[in-house]
C-alpha positions, -999 to 999 in steps of 0.1 A, spaced: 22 87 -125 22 99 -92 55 110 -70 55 75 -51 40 56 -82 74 67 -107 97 59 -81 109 22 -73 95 7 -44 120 -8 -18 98 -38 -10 66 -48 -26 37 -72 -12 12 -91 -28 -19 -93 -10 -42 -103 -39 -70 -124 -30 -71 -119 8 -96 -98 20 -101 -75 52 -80 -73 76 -54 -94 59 -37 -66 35 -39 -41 64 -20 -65 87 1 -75 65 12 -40 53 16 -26 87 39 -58 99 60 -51 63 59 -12 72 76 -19 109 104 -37 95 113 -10 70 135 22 72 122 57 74 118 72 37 115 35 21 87 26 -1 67 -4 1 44 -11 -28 12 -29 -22 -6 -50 -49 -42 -57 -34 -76 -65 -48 -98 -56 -17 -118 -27 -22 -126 -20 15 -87 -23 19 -74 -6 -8 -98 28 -4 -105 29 28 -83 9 53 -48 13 43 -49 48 32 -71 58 65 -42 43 87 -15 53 66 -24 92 69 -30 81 106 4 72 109 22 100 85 31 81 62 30 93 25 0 72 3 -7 68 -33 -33 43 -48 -27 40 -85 -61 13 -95 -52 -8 -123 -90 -10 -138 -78 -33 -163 -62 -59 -140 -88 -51 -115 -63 -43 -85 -47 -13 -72 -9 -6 -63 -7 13 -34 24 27 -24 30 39 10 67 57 23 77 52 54 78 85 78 
């Protein structure tokens, strides 16, 4: 467990079956509306999304990232805290 991964998320979104852009979009519209040092936890099942997209735009942006892939469920939780 990671230092984003053991702590609670504030929010979390479930993005499973869409594909690019969808989890991107819709984590960036959930980010907006939180506060500064929340976490939102992101359940998604896109590979393009979850290794490349979100984290890419999330360091863009300063905002902490942590991809935890669940290998067995075949999706990854990615948390991301709000700068």
């Amino acid at each position: 467990m990671g230092e984003l991964s053991s702590k609670t998320p504030d929010q979390t979104l479930d993005v499973l079956g869409r594909v690019c852009p969808y989890p991107l979009v819709l984590s960036k519209k959930t980010i907006e509306k939180m506060s500064s040092g929340q976490i939102l936890k992101v359940l998604c099942d896109a590979p393009a999304s979850a290794e490349d997209s979100i984290p890419k735009w999330a360091e863009k942006q300063g905002h902490k990232f942590e991809a935890v892939k669940l290998e067995d469920k075949g999706y990854w939780e990615l948390y991301i805290q709000k700068a």
